[in-house]
N, C-alpha and C positions, 0 to 999 in steps of 0.2 A: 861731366856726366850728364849734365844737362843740355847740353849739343846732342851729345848720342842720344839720349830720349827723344829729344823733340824730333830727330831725323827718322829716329825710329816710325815716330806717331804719326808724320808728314808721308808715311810709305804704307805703313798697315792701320790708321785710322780707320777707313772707308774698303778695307779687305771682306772679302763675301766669306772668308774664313777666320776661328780664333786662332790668334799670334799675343804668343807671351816673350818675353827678353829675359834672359836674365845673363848674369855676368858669375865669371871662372869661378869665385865663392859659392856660386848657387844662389847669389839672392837676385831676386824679383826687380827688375828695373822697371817692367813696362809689359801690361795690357789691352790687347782694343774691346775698344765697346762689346763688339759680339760675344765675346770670351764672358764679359764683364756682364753682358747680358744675361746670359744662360746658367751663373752663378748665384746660389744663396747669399741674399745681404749678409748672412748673421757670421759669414766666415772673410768679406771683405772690409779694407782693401789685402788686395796682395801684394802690393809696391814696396819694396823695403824689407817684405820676408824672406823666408827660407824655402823655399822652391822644394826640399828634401823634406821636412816640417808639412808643410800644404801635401805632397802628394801620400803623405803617410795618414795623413786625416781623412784626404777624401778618396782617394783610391786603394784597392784591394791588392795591390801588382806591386811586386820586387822587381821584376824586369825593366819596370821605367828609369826606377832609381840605377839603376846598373848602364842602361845605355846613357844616362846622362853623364855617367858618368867616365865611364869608355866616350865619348863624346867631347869632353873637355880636354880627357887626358890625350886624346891621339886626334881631334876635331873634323875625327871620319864620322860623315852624319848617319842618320839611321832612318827607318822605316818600322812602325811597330801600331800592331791596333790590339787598343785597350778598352773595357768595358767599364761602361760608366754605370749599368744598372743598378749595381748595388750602393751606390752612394748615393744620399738621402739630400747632395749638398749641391749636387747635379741638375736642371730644372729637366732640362730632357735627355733621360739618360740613354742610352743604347751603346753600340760598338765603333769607335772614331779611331779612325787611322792618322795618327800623330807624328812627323816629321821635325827631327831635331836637324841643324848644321847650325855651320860658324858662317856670323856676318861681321867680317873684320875683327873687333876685341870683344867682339859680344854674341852669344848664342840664342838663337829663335828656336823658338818650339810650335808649330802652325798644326792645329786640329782643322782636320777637313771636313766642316760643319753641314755643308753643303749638298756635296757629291757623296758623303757618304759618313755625313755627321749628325749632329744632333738633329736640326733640321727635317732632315729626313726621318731618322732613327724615334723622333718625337712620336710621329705618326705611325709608328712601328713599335714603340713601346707599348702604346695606347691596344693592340694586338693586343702584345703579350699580356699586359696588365688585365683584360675581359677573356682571355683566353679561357675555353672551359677545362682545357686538360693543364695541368700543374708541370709549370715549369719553372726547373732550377736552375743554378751556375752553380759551380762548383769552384775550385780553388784545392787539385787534392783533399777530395774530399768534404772542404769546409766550403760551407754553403754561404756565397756572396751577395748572392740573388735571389729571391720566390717571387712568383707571382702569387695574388690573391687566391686562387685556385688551392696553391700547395697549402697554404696556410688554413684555409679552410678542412680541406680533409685530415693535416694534423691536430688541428684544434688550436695550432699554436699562432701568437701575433708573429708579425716579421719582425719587429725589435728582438724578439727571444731566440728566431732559427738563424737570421745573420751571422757570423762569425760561429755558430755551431755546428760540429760537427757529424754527418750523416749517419755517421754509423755506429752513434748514441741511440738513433730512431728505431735501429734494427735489433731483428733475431740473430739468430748466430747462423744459420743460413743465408740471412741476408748482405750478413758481412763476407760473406767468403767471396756470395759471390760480387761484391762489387768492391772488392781486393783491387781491380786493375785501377781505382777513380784515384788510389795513390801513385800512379806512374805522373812520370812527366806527358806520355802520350805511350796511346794505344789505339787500334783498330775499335770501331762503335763497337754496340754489343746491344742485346734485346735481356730484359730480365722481368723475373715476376720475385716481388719483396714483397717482406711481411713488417708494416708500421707500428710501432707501439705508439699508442694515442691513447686520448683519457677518455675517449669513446669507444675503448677497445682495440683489437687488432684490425686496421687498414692493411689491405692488401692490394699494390699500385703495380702497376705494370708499363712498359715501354722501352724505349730507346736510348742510350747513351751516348754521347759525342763527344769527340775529344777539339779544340781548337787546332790545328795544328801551328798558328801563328803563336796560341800564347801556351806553351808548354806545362803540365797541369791543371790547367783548366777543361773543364767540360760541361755539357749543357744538358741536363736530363726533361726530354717528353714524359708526363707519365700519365695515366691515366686512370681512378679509381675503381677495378674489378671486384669487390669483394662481395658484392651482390651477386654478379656473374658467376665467381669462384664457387658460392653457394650454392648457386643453382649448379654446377656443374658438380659440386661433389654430390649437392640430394642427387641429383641423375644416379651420377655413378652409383651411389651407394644403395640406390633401386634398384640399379642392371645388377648388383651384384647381388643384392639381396631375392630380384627377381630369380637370379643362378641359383642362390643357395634354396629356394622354395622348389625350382624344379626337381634339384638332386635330391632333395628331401624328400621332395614325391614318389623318385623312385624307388628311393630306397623303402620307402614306406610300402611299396605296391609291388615288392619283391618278391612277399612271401606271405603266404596265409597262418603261419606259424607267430604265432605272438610273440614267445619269450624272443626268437632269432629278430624280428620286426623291431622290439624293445630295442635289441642289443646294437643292431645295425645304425638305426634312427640315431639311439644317444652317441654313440661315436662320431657320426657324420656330422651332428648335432656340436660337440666337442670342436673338432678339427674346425669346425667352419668358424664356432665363435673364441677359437683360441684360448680354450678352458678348461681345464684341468680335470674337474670331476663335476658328475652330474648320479644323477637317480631319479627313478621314473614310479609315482603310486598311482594303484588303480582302484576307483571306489567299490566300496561292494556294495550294490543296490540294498542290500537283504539289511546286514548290519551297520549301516551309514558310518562302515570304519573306512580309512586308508589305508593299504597294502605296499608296502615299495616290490613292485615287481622282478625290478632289477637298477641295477648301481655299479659305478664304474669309478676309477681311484680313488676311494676312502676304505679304509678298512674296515674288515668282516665284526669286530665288537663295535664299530659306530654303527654301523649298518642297524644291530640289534638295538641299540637303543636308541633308532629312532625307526626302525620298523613297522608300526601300527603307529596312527594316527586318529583322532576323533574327529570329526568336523570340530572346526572352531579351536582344537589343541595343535598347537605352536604355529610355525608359519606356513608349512602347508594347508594343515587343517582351515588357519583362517583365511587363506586364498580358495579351497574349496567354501567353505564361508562366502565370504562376499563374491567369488569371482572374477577379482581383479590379481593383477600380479603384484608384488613385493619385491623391490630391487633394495638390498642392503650394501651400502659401502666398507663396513667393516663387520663383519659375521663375527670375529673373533668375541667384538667386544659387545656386540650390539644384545640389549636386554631382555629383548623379543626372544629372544635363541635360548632355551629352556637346555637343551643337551651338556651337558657340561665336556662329553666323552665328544662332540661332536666341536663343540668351541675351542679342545684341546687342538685340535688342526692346523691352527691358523688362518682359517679361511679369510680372505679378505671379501673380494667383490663376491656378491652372492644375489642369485634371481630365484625368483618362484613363480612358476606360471601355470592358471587352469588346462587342463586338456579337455575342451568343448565339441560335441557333437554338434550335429543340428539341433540337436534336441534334449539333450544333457551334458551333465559333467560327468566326465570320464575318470580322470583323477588329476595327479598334478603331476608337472616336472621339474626340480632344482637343479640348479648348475652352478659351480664356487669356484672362484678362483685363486690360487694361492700368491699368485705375485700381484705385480699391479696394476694389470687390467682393469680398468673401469667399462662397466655397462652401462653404457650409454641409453640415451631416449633413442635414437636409431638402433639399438639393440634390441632392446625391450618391445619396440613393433614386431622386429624380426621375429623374436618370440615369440611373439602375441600370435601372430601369423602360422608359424610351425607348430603353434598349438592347437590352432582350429585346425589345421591339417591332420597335424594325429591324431586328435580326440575323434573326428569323421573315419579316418579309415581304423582306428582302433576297435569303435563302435561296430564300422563293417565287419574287423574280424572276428569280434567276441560274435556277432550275429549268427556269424557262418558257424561257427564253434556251436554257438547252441541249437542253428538249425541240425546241423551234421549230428549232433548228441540224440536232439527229436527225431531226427531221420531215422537215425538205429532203430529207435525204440517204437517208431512208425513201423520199418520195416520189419520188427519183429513182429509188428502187432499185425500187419498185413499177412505175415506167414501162419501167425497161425489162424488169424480168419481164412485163408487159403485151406488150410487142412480140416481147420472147420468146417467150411464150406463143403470139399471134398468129401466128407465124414457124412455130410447132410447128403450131398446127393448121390451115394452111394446106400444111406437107407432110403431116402427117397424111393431109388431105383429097387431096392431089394422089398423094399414092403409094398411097393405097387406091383411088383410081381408074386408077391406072396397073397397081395390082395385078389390079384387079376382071376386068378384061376378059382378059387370057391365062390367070387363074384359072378360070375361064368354059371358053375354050377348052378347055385339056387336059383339064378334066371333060367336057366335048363330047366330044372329039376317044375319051377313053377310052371311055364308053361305047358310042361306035360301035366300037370296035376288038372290046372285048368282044362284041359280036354279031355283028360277022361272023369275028374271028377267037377267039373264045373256046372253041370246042369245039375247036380243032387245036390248043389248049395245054395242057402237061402242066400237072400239082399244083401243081408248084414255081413255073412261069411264071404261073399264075394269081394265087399268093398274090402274086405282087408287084404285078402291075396291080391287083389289088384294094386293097394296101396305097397304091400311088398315090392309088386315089380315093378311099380316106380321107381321107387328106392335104389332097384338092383341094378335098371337102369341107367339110372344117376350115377348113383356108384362106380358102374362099370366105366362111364362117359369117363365121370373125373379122375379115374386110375387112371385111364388109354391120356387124358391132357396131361398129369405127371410125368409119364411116360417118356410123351411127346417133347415137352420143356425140359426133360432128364434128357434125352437125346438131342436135343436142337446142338447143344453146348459140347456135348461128349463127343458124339461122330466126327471124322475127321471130313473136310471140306474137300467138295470133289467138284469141280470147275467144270462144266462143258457150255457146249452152245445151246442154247435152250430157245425155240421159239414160243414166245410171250404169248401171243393169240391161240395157240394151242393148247399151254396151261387154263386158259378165261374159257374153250370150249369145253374141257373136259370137267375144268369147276360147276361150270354152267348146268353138264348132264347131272351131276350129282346131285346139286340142289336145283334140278327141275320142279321137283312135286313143294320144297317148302317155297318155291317163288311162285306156284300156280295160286300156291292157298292164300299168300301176302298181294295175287292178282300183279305181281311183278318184274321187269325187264333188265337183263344188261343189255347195257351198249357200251359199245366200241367209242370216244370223244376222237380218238386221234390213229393213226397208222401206228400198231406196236413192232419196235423189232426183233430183230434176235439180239439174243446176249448171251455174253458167255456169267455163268451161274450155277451156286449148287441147285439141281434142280428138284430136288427134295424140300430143301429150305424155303425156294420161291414157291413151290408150290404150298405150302405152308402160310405163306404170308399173305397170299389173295384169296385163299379158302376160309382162313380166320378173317380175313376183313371182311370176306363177300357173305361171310356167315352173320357177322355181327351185325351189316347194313339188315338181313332178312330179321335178324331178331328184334331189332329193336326200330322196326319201319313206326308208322303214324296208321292207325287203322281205318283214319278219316280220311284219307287219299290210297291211291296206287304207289307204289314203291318201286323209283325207278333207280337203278344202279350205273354210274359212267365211270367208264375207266380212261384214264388220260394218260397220257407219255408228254415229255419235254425232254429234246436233247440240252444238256449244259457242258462245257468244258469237262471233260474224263469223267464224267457223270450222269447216268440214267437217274430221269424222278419220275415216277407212277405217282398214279394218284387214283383211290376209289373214293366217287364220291356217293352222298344218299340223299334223300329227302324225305329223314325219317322223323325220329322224336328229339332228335338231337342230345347234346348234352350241357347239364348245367357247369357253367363258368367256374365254380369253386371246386368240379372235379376233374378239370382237365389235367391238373399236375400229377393225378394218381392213377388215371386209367390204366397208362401200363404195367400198374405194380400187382405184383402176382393177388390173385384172393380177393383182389379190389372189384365191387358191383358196386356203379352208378344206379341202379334201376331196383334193387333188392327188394326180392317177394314179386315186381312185375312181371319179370320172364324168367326163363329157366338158364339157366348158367352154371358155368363151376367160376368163374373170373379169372382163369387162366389161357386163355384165347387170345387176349392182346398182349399178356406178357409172351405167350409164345411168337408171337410177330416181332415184339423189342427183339428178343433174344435172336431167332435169327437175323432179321437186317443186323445188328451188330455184330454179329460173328463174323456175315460178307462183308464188313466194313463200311457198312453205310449207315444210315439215321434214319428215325422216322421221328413225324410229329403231326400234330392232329389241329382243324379249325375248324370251328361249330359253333353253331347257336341254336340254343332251347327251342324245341317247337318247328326249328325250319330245317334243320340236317345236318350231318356234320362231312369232312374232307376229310381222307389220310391219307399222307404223303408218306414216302418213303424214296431214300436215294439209294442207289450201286454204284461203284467204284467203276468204271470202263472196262479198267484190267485187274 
């Protein structure tokens, strides 16, 4: 035996590869250096062992022991690459394609160190060992290998994942799907698993390999997403929750009917968050109670006893209270929950949430579920969310409701000022014509008395008939302006073409004599044209204006009168203006209201001269408005419509 060693040691001493010997029992004759190099002192020597013993220590592989042994019995040699990474007993571990035959009475076993052994594989461990992504070997299933990487996202040492198997780690999803890591061999595959760890659920994702040289074995890439997953469910569960706000929107914006708005809302409400029953309270400003509006799967005697609400009573009231929500895990049992007829239920998961306006609370809305849904913190946003939405368009509808209720009670009240009104100027009309004519008279009647009885009357008797027909005068003036203002409104509007400058000469002859005595002029400012206009109405509007510049001139100057035109977009504006006594600032906002004297006791007026101007421009559909200053003059403008 000691011949065959030494001839052995004389051949493969100085081999750039390891060569072990051993003989038909399986023991160990004879090692070279290299082999002997690349081994842990604490398991050498191996000269005189059992070759079956050694490789059951430091290798993970049946297939060795099996070709050695088919090798012996029939001394056909073999070809076979084995993995050294998981042996602790290995200096440089990685994948060494190992070559068994017969040398005469004795069997060599040559690991290819070199070309594609340790050697090399050294330098390629040192890879996998700083690798950042977690890589295993497998062994059907049982894990022979980790790098640092894996061990770190499990939490676990590699002493404890070695010889353990993988699909201890997993969920029960994760086992199904990597069922195939029990074949001897199968096609790769890509998978996303879920880890149990003492830091919670790892969730690793990546590639499966199978060896094909060493049957059962495979090599898993994996990578830790569970950050990624995170983000990728908040995403999701945004877009989805974004969905469910839109639809909620709509249904919200469906109907200006509340109770249908209620009913719509909490169903869509229901369906989205997979909940059985809900109910919907609305506060009442007036008695700071809570109302349940409407309610959907519980029954009609729970309904009643928990129908009204206090602020602050039970778990409504005290989320109107504070205005945060209330999420219960178990309503049945929960101490909060005052209803006894309503904890007969069984309610399990159970939410309560404010409905906020802009500007207030609206009421609340609960929602319970009987099985075992849980409401989540991503539910409870959602909520949160669906409930400013409905407390804002709820607010809009109740608005509309009580503007539409004030609108009635508007429009009633419009009508009967309308018939009011009507009533008014139909005595108006009747008593200024009942006036008009004995008005008439006694001015008749006086100035005949004055001629034939006027010279046999002393001083005193005269001043008072004449004081009469001042009066009667008056009188008469401010019937014929009733009149005038009773008709502006009544008459029906009768459009022709009216030339403007025509109206201003024929004004002009009339009040010749009072502008000779105020020593005063119109003028023409601009070219006026024709328009089409009632021509009754306009003439009305520049006789009362051109009147009012004569009455109320400045007695310390001449009093000149300018009439102007401006074309605007489908719109005629005149303008008279004066340079008179003007008017004080604190009375421009009432000039045109009927009865209204800025000057009282100064000149003679009834104060219904400018209200007759509003009235017509507003009937032709135009505006008027006025600009003045005390002491220097004033401007009225007024516009027509084109057409």
């Amino acid at each position: 035996m000691d011949k065959l060693r030494n001839q052995i040691k004389n051949i493969f001493d100085t081999a750039p590869f390891a060569v072990l010997a051993f003989d038909s029992s399986g023991t160990i004759i004879y090692m070279n250096p290299l082999l002997e190099s690349n081994i842990d002192p604490s398991v050498l020597p191996f000269v005189g062992k059992s070759l079956y013993e050694i490789i059951h220590k430091m290798l993970v592989d049946e297939r060795l022991e099996k070709n050695l042994k088919r090798l012996i019995e029939t001394d056909k040699p073999f070809s076979l690459i084995v993995e050294t990474l998981s042996s602790k007993f290995v200096k440089a571990a990685g994948f060494i394609n190992i070559i068994g035959y017969k040398l005469g009475a004795t069997y060599i076993l040559i690991g290819d160190f070199v070309s594609g052994g340790l050697s090399r594989d050294s330098r390629y461990s040192q890879l996998i060992e700083d690798a950042p992504d977690a890589i295993v070997i497998m062994s059907q299933g049982t894990i022979t290998f980790t790098n640092p990487a894996f061990t770190s996202i499990v939490r676990k040492t590699k002493d404890e994942l070695l010889g353990k198997d993988i699909f201890s780690l997993l969920d029960e999803k994760g086992k199904e799907d990597l069922a195939l890591l029990k074949e001897n061999y199968a096609k790769g595959f890509f998978s996303r698993i879920t880890m149990k760890t003492t830091a919670g659920d790892k969730i690793l994702e990546g590639n499966f390999h199978f060896i094909e040289e060493r049957p059962g074995t495979s090599v898993a890439l994996l990578r830790d997403v569970t950050e990624k997953v995170a983000l990728e469910r908040r995403l999701l569960r945004q877009n989805q929750d974004l969905a469910a706000v839109n639809l909620i929107s709509k249904t919200l914006s469906s109907s200006i009917e509340l109770e249908e708005v209620l009913q719509n809302t909490l169903a869509q409400i229901l369906q989205i968050m997979n909940i059985e029953s809900g109910w919907i309270y609305l506060l009442d400003d007036r008695t700071q109670v809570l109302k349940c509006a409407y309610s959907y799967g519980i029954p009609q005697d729970v309904v009643q006893s928990i129908k009204e609400l206090r602020i602050g009573e039970g778990i409504a009231g005290r989320v109107a209270e504070k205005g945060e929500p209330i999420i219960i895990e178990n309503a049945s049992k929960d101490g909060r929950i005052s209803s006894l007829a309503f904890k007969k239920q069984g309610v399990k998961s159970f939410a309560s949430i404010p409905l906020y306006s802009r500007t207030r609370l609206i009421g609340v809305m609960n929602i319970g579920s009987f099985g075992e849904r849980t409401i989540s913190p991503d539910d409870e946003r959602l909520l949160i969310t669906i409930g400013v939405h409905m407390g804002t368009v709820m607010e809009n509808i109740l608005l509309f409701q009580e503007i539409t209720n004030t609108s009635k009670e508007l429009k009633d009240a419009l009508n009967l000022i309308r018939q009011r009104n009507e009533e008014l100027r139909s005595l108006v009309s009747t008593v200024s014509h009942d006036l008009k004519n004995p008005i008439i008279a006694i001015n008749g009647f006086c100035d005949r008395f004055m001629k034939t009885a006027g010279p046999k009357l002393n001083e005193k008797e005269l001043e008072y008939v004449r004081a009469v027909q001042e009066s009667g005068k008056h009188m008469e003036k401010f019937v014929s302006n009733l009149l005038t203002l009773s008709a502006v409104e009544s008459l029906k509007l009768k459009k022709e073409e009216v030339p403007v400058i025509g109206l201003i000469d024929e004004i002009s002859r009339e009040v010749a004599p009072q502008l000779d005595e105020k020593r005063g002029t119109i003028t023409i400012d601009s070219s006026l044209p024709k328009i089409k206009a009632d021509r009754v109405r306009l003439m009305q509007i520049f006789s009362n204006l051109i009147s009012n510049s004569i009455k109320y001139s400045c007695p310390q100057r001449d009093l000149t009168i300018r009439i102007g035109y401006q074309k605007k977009p489908n719109t005629h504006v005149f303008s008279v203006k004066d340079n008179g006594s003007g008017i004080q600032k604190e009375f421009i906002g009432s000039i045109f209201d009927i009865f209204f004297r800025g000057h009282e006791g100064q000149v003679e007026g009834t104060g219904i001269g400018l209200s007759i101007v509003k009235k017509a421009v507003t009937v032709m559909g135009g505006e008027v408005w006025v600009k003045s200053e005390k002491g220097k003059g004033t401007i009225f403008y007024f516009s027509l419509p084109e057409e």
